[in-house]
C-alpha positions as CSV (number, residue, x, y, z in Angstrom):
1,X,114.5,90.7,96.8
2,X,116.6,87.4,96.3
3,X,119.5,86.6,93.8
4,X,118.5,85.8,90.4
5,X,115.3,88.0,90.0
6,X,114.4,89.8,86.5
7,X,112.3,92.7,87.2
8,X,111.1,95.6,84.4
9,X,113.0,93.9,81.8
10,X,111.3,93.5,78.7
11,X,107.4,92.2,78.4
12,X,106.9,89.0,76.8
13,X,104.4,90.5,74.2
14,X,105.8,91.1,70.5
15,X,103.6,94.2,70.1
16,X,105.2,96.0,72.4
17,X,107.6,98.6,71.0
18,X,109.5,100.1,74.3
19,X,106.7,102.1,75.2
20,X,107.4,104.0,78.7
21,X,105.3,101.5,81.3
22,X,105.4,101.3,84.7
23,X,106.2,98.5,86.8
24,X,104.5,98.8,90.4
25,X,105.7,97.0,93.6
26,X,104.2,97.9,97.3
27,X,106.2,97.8,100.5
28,X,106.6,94.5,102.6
29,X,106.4,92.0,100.0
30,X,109.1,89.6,99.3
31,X,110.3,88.3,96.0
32,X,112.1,85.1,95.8
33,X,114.7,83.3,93.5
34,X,114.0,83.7,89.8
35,X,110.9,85.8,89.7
36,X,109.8,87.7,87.0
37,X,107.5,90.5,86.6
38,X,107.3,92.6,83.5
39,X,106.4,96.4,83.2
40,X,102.8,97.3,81.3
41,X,102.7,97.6,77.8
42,X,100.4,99.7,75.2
43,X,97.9,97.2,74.7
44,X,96.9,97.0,78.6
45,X,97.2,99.4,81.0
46,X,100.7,100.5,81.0
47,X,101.6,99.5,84.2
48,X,101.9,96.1,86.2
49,X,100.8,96.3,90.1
50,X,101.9,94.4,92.4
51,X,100.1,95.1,96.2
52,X,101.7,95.1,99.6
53,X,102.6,92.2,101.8
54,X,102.8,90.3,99.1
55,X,104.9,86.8,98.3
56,X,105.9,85.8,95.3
57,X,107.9,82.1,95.5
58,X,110.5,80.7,93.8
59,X,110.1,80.4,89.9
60,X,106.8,82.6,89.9
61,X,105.7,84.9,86.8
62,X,103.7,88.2,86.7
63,X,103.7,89.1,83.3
64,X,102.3,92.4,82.0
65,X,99.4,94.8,82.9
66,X,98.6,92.2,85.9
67,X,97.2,94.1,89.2
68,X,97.7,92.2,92.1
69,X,96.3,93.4,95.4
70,X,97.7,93.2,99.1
71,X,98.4,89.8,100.6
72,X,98.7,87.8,97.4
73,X,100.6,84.5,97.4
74,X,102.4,83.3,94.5
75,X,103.8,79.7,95.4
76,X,106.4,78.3,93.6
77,X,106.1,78.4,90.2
78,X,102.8,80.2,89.7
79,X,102.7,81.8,86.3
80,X,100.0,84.8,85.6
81,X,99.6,85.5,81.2
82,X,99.4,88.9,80.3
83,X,96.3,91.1,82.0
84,X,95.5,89.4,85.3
85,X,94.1,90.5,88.3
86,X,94.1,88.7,91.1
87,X,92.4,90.1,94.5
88,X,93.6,90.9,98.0
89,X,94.4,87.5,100.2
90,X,94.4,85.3,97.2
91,X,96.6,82.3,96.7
92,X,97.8,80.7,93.3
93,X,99.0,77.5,94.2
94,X,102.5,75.9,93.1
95,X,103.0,75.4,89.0
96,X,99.8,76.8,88.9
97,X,99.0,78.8,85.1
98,X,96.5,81.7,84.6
99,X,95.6,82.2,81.7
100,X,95.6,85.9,80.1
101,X,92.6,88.6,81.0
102,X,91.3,86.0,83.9
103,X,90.2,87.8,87.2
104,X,90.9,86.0,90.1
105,X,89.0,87.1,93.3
106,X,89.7,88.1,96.8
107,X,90.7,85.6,99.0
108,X,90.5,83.0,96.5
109,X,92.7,79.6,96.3
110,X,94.2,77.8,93.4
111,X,95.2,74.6,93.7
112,X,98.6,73.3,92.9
113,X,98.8,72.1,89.0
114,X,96.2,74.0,87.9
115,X,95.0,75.6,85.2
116,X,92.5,78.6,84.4
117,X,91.3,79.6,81.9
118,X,88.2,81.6,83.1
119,X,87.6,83.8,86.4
120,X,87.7,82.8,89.8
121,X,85.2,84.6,92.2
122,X,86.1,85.9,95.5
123,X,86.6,83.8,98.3
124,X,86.3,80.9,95.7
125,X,88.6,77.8,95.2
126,X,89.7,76.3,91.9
127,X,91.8,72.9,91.8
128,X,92.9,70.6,88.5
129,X,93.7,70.9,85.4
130,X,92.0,73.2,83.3
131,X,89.9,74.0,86.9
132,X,86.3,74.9,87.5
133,X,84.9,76.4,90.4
134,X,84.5,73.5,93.3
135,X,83.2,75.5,96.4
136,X,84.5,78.3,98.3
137,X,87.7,78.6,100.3
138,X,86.1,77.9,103.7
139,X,89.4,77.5,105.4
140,X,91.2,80.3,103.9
141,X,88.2,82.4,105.1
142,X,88.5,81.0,108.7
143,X,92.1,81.3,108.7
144,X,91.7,85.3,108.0
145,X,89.3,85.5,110.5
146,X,85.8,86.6,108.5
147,X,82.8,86.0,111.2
148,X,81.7,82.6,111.0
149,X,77.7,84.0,110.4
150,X,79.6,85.4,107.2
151,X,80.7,82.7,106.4
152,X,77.6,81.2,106.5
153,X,75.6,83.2,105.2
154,X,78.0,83.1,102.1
155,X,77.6,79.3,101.4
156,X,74.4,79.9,101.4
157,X,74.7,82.8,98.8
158,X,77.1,80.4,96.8
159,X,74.8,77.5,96.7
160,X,72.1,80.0,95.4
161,X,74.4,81.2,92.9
162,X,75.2,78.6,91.6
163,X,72.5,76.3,91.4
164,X,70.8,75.3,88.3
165,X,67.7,76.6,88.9
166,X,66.6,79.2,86.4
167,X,69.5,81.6,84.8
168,X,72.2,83.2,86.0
169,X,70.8,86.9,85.9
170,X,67.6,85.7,87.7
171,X,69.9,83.9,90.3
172,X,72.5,87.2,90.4
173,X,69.0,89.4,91.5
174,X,68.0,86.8,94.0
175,X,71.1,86.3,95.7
176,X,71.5,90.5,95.7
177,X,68.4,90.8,97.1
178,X,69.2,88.2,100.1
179,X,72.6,88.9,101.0
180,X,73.4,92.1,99.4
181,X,74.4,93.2,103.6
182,X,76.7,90.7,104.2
183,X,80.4,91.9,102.7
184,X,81.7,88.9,101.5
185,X,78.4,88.0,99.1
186,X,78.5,91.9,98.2
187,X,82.0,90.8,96.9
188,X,80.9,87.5,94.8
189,X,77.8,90.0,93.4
190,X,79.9,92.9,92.7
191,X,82.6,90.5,90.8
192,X,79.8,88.8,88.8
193,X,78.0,91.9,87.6
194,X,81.5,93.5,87.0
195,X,82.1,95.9,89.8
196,X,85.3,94.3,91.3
197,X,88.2,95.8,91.4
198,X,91.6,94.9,92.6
């Protein structure tokens, strides 16, 4: 922990009432000048996470009830509204803003300057302001080490996906059926039907 941090001090919520919360930090990770991270409050889950290994930069915000797993990257500035979860291996790119309630999958990477307003899947990759999905984090994925027929096998799942060919549930079911073996499209299915978890 570096000078000029703010942890557990109050949540910036004006319901909460000085419940007792938790506030959540795992071993290894490494929290730099002027971070904050707030406790949980009523309205979530009473208790803000934050995973192993992880690094949060100079200037970044965790505000409460977020759950952040293992490996997460906060870069300078990042800011995370009220109820965010953001999965293991992600990165939130620098003066990047998440908006409240937004899931943010696995190994997913934000662009610097971004903002979302709506989730991210795993292995995913978000960039500009107010961001949609553009692809999938192909060299984050490489960089961790996932086996490139994965990897392929994932675009291929992604392109599925998302496509505009008939709706989303039918897409969902078809993309299941295909790749529902390989672990990284088992993530993107799980996230989408609702079965992620941090």
């Amino acid at each position: 922990v570096y000078p000029f941090v703010s942890i557990g001090q109050t949540p910036q919520d004006i319901r909460f009432h000085d419940e007792l919360s938790t506030l959540t930090i795992g071993p290894n990770t490494t929290i730099r000048e002027y971070v904050t991270i707030h406790p949980g409050t009523e309205g979530g889950h009473m208790a803000t996470k934050v995973g192993a290994n992880c690094l949060l930069m100079i200037g970044a915000h965790v505000a409460h009830d977020c759950a952040l797993g293992d490996n997460v990257t906060l870069v300078n500035g990042a800011t995370l509204g009220g109820h965010v979860s953001i999965g293991e291996g992600a990165i939130i790119g620098g003066l990047s803003a998440v908006h409240q309630f937004v899931r943010i999958g696995a190994y997913a990477f934000i662009g610097g300057m971004t903002g979302i307003t709506a989730d991210v899947i795993p292995f995913g990759m978000a960039i500009g302001n107010r961001a949609n999905l553009c692809g999938l984090n192909i060299v984050g994925l490489k960089r961790k080490g996932f086996p490139r027929e994965q990897i392929h096998e994932l675009r291929q799942a992604y392109r599925m996906l998302f496509s505009s060919e008939g709706t989303l549930k039918e897409r969902l079911e078809d993309v299941e059926g295909m790749f529902s073996a390989n672990p990284l499209a088992k993530q993107i299915i799980d996230f989408k039907i609702g079965r992620a978890h941090v």
